[in-house]
N, C-alpha and C positions, 0 to 999 in steps of 0.2 A: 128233421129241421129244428125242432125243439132243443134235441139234445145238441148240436153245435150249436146254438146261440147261448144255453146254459152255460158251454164249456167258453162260449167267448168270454161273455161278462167275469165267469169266475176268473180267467188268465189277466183280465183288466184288475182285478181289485186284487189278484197278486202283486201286477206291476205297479200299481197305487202305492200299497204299504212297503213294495222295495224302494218307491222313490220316497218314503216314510210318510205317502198323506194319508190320513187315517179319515177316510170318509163311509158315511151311513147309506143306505141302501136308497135314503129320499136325494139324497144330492149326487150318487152315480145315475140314478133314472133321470135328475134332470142334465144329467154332461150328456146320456148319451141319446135325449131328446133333442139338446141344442145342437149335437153336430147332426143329428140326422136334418133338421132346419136348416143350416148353413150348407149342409150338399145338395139341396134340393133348390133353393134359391142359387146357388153355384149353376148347376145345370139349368136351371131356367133361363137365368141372363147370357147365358154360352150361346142358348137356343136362339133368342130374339134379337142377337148383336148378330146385324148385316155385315156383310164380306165387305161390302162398299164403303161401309160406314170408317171400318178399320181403315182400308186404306186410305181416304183422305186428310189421315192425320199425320200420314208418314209426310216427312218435309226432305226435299233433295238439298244436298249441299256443292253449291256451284262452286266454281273453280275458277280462281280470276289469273290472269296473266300473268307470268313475274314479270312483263315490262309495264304493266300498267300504269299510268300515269294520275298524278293529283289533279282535283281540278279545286282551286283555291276559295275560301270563305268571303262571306257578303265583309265585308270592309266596315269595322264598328272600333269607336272607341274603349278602354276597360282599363281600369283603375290597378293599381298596384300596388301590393298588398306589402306592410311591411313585415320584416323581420320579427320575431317573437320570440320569449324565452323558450330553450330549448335542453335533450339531455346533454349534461356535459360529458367531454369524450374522459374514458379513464382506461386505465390495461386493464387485461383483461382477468386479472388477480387482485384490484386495486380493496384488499383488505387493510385491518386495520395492523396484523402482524407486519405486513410489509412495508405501511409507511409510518408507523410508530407515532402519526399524528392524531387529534383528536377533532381534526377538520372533517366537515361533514362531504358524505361521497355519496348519500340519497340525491336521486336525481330529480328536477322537474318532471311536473306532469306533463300532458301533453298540452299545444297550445288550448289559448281559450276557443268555446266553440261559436263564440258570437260573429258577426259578419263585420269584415273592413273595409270600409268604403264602399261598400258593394252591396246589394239589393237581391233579395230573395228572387231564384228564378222561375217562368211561369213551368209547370208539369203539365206536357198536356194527357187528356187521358183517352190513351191509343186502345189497340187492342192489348190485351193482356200479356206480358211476357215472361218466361219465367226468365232470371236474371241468373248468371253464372253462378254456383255456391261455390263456399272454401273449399280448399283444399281438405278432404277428410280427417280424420284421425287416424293416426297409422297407427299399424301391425295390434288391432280391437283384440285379435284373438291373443296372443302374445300377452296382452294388459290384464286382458280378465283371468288367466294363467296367474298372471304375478299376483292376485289377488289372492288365492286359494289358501293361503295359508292365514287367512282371515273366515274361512269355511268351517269354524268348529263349532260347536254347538255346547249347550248348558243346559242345565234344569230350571225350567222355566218354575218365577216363585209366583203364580198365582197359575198358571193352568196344570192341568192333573189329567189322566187317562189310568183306566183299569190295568192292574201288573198280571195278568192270564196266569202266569204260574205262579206268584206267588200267593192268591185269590185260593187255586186249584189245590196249593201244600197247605196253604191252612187248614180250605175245607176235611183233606184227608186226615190231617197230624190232629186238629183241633177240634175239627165238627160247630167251627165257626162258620155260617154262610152269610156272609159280609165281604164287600170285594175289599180288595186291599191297592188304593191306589197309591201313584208314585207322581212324581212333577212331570210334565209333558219335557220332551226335548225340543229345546228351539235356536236358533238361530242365538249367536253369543251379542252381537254389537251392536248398535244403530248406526246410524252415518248419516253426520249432515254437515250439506257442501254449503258454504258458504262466498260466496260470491262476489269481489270484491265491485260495485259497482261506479265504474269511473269512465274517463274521453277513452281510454282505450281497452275498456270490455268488448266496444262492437268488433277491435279488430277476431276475437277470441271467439264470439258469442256461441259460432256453431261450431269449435271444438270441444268448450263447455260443455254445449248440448247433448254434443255424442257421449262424451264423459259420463256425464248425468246417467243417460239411458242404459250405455255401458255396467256403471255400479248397480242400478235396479234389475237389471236382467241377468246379470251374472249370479248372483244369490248368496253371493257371501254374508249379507246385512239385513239383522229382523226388518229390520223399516231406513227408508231413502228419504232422506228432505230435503228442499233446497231451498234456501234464502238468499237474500240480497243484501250487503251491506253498503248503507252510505252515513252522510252525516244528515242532519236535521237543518232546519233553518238556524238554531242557535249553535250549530258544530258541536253538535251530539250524536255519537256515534248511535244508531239502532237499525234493526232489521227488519224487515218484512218478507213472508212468506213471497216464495218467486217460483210461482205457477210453469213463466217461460217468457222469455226474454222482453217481450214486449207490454209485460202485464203494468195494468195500472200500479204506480207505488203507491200504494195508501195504505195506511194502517203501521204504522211502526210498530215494532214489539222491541221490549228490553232483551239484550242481549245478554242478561242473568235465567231467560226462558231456554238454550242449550245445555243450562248444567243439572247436571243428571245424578241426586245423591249417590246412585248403586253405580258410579262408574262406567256406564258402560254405554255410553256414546261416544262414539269419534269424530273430532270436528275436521275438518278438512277444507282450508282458508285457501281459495284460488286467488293469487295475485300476479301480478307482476313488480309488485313491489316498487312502484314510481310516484303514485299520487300523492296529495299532500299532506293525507293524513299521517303517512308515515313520516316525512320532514316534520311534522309537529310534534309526533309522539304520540299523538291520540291513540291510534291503536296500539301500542304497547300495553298499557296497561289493560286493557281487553285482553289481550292476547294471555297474560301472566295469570288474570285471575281463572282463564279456561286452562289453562294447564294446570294450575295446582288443582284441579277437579280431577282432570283425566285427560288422554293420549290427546291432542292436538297435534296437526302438522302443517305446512306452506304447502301447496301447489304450486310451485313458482310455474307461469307458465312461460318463461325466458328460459336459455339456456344456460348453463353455467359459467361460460365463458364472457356473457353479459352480470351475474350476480355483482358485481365492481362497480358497477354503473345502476345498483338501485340502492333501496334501505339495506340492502342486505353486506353494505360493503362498510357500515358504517360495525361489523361485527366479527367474532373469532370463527372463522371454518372450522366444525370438530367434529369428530365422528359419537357417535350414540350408539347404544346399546341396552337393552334390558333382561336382567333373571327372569320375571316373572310375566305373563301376559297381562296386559291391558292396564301399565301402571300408569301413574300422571307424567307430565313431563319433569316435572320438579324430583323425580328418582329415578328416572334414566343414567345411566353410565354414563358420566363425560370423557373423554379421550382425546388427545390431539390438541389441548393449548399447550400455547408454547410456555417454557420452564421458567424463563426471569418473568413471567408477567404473575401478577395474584389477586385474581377475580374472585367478588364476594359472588359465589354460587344465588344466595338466597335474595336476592336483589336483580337477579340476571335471567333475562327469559333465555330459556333455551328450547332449542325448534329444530324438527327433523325439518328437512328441506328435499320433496321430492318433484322430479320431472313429470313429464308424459312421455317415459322411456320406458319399456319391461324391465330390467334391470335395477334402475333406482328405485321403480314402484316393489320391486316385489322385495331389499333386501329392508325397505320399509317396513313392510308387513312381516316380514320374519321378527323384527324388532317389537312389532306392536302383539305379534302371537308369541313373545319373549323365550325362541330362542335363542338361546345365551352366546354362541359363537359367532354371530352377526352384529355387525354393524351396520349405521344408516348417516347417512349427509346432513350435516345440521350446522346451525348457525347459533352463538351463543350473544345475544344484545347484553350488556351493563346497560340498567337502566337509570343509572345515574350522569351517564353520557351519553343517552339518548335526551333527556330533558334539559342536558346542559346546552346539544348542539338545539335543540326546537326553540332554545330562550336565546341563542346567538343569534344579533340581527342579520338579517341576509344582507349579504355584502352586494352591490348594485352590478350587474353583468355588462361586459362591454357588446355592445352591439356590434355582432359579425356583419362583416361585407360578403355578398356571394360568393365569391371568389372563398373567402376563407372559410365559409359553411361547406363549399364543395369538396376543398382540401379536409377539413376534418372528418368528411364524412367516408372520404375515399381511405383514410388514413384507419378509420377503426371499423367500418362494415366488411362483411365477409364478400367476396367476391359475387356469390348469386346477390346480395341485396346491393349490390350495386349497377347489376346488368338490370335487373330489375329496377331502381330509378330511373335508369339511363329509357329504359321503353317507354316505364312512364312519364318521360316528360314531352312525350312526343301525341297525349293525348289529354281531353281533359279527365281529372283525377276523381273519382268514387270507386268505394271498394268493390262494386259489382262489376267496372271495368276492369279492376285489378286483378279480379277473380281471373276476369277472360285473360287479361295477360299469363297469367301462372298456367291457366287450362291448355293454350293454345302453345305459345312461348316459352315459358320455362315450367315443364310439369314435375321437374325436379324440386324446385321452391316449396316452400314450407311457409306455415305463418311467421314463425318467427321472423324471415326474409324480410315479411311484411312490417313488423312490426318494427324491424329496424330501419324502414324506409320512413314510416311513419313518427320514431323518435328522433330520427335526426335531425329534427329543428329547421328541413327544407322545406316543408308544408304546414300550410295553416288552411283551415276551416275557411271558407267564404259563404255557404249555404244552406241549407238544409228544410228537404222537401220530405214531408213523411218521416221516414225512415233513414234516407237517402241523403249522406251528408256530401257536397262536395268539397272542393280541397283544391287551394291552388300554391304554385311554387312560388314560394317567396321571389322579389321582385332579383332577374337574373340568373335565378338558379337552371329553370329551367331551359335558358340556350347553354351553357356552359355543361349540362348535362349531353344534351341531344347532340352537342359535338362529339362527344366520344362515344354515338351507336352508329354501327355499320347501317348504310344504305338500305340494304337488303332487310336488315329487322324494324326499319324503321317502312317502308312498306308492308310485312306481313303486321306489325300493331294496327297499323289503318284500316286496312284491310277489314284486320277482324272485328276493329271497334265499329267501322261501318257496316257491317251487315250485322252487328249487333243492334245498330239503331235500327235501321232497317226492320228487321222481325219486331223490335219493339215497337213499330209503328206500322204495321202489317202490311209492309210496302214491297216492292221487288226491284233489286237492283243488282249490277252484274258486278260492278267495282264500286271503288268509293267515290271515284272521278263521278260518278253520275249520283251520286248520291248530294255532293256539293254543287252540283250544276244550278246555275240560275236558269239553263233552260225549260227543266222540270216547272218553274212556277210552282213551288208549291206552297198549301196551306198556312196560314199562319202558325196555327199549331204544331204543322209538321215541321215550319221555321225556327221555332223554339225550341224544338227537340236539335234539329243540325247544327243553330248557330254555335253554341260552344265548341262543338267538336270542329266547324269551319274555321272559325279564327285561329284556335290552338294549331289544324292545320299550315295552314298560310304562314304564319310565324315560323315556323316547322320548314317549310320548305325554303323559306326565304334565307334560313341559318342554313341549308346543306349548298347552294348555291349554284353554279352553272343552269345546265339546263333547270332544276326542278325552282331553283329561284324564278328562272323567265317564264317558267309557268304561270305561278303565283304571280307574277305581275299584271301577265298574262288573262289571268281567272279575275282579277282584280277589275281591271277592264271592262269586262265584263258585267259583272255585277255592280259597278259602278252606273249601268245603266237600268239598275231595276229602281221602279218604285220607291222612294223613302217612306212613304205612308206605310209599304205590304213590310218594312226591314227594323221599323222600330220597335227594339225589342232591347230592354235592360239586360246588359249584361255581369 
């Protein structure tokens, strides 16, 4: 029994130093004291968890009728929210080769998040629900792949380990008994993500996150950090450490704390390139003085065919390349401007520009581990036409009518984010309902989808509880929407956002019909949770017409006879 537990331990501290950890005899007796801890608590709690226990957590998922019918919202007055600046529509190449202007193509940010006309609403506080999450981060595996050739390793200039042979040739050849050591090998780069924090990080927040987790577990990089970038009260750009999405911001740090003398941190700037720091310029000069340091690159997390419609379109598309590993950006190879134009290089930020694709990620990192036959997607700023458009005064926008935000919107989104408005205007608007639309409705959709539903200047902010922003259709948008979804999708959205309320208020119901019923009588609290989703109903039905209008008239009726005292409730 001895001799097999010798021969385990010994086969463990072979596969230690093949996976290259060089650990002491005191810190494998405590690895394999903790795992013995953790299986034995393992088995304990297996032991003491009842059979019972487990299955009353399992929840059945009912099945409602496709003929089911609405039953229509308590009858309330609600304000109408106006129009707001919004992104402006551009093609989908709208650089600066192709329209030879020096007009600015940075887009607005998103609206502001303050409320219009309208009043914070109450939250009641139900049973606990977990709330739909994003759409994941696709193809993880495929990503931490593209990274690998960021996997090399260097002589570390301050740790040291014994050289065994070359310790053993001395002692023979010399009759020195002194070890003779060498630099430990470690891990070649740091990497710190930078975050760009603006109105539309929450659409992003949990593909960041997986991102995040993604580069620290993958193991390409000695050390992971992540910060946040905003401006200051005086519009000073600075950073603060960012724990996780919801941490308090205090503490700003200068962002001259990422530059690294020995070169060898990577910054890695998650944007989408819309807010306004970029219309001003601010961050350019950040950005220039991190790259004459060392490798910097964009996250853009838009797709390419949106780059036209943010900062990035006010610049020359070129491809990059590097000889050497881990140079600055200001000696990257440029390639790909075009021949009559003559850009001063040394004045000009130049910037790899990668996705959350495998592909772009990894011919990235072929560039940034400098080899030579690779290129990578980049954008080249003059920064002398970046401060010229930030000092141009913004010319005044004409205030879109419905009608014409509808047509532009139909004109430049991609087909899924427009089925995707089209649902959601059939319910009230937060991104945890949005989630459920994409989960349930279209599990094809992606954020981006979302994120074009969200710039296209149809929605504006009216609330925010917690966390929990809500969002309504500029005045109009949303009948002109809901006209063009099929019957039939416009039942299974109801459906699902009703028995999403539903578990969130630990309630049980068969359809949504009974969920807006004024026969229930229910709680005020629980009234506050139904009424928005009731009015947006009724509205809803009243625009599809026929029978499901004489419902809603019908439901109106109805609840026209409850209570005013149990229905007043700010909307």
């Amino acid at each position: 029994m001895m001799k097999s537990e010798t021969l385990g331990i010994a086969a463990l501290n072979s596969r230690l130093k093949w996976v290259e950890l060089y650990l002491d005899d005191k810190q494998i007796a405590d690895i394999l004291w903790l795992a013995v801890q953790i299986s034995e608590v393992e088995e304990t709690s297996l032991k003491e968890t009842p059979v019972e226990d487990s299955q009353t957590v399992i929840e059945t998922k009912t099945k409602t009728p496709p003929d089911s019918k609405l039953t229509p919202p308590i009858k309330s007055g609600s304000s109408s929210p106006t129009a707001s600046a919004d992104l402006p529509p551009s093609s989908p190449h709208n650089l600066k080769q192709e329209s030879g202007s020096s007009s600015p193509t940075a887009s607005a940010d998103l609206p502001p998040s303050s409320p219009h006309n309208s009043k914070d609403k109450t939250v009641s506080e139900g049973i606990p629900f977990q709330a739909p999450a994003a759409p994941p981060l696709r193809q993880t595996l495929a990503l931490a792949r593209a990274l690998r050739p960021l996997m090399r390793k260097v002589p570390s200039q301050t740790k040291t380990v014994i050289d065994e042979e070359e310790t053993v040739s001395q002692i023979v050849e010399k009759k020195i008994w002194t070890p003779v050591l060498k630099p430990t090998p470690e891990r070649w780069l740091d990497l710190a993500l930078v975050v760009e924090e603006s109105r539309s990080t929450v659409i992003w927040q949990e593909i960041i996150a997986e991102f995040q987790r993604l580069t620290e577990l993958q193991g390409a990089f000695r050390d992971v950090r992540t910060w946040g970038l905003k401006t200051d009260h005086d519009g000073v750009i600075k950073l603060f450490p960012q724990g996780n999405f919801s941490a308090n911001k205090q503490g700003f740090r200068s962002p001259k704390e990422l530059l690294d003398p020995a070169g060898r941190r990577l910054i890695l700037l998650i944007s989408d390139c819309i807010s306004p720091i970029w219309r001003q310029g601010k961050i350019h000069q950040l950005l220039k003085r991190w790259s004459n340091n060392g490798p910097v690159a964009i996250l853009q997390l838009l797709p390419e065919r949106l780059w036209g419609r943010t900062a990035l379109g006010a610049g020359f598309p070129i491809q990059l390349s590097a000889l050497v590993p881990g140079v600055a950006n200001s000696q990257l190879v440029v390639d790909g401007l075009p021949v009559w134009t003559e850009v001063d290089l040394a004045n000009s930020l130049t910037l790899p520009v990668v996705t959350l694709e495998p592909d772009s990620l990894k011919q990235w990192s072929r560039v940034v581990a400098g080899v030579g036959n690779t290129q990578t997607a980049g954008i080249l700023l003059e920064l002398s036409l970046v401060a010229s458009l930030a000092q141009a005064s913004p010319t005044a926008q004409k205030e879109l009518s419905a009608v014409e935000l509808v047509k532009r919107f139909r004109t430049t989104a991609s087909p899924t984010a427009r089925r995707l408005a089209g649902l959601m205007a059939t319910v009230p608007v937060s991104l945890p309902v949005v989630y459920l639309i994409q989960e349930t409705l279209l599990p094809e959709s992606m954020q981006v989808h979302v994120a074009e539903v969200f710039m296209s200047g149809l929605l504006q902010p009216v609330s925010s509880q917690k966390e929990i922003v809500q969002y309504e259709f500029v005045e109009g948008v949303r009948d002109l929407l809901v006209d063009s979804v099929p019957i039939p999708d416009v039942d299974a959205v109801l459906e699902a956002v009703s028995q999403y309320i539903a578990r969130k208020l630990g309630i049980y119901i068969k359809n949504f019909t009974a969920l807006l019923s004024a026969d229930f009588k229910w709680d005020k609290a629980t009234q506050q949770q139904i009424m928005p989703f009731a009015q947006i109903t009724t509205q809803v039905l009243h625009r599809l017409g026929g029978e499901y209008a004489a419902l809603a008239e019908h439901l109106e009726r109805i609840s026209s006879h409850s209570s005013d005292a149990s229905i007043d409730i700010e909307l």
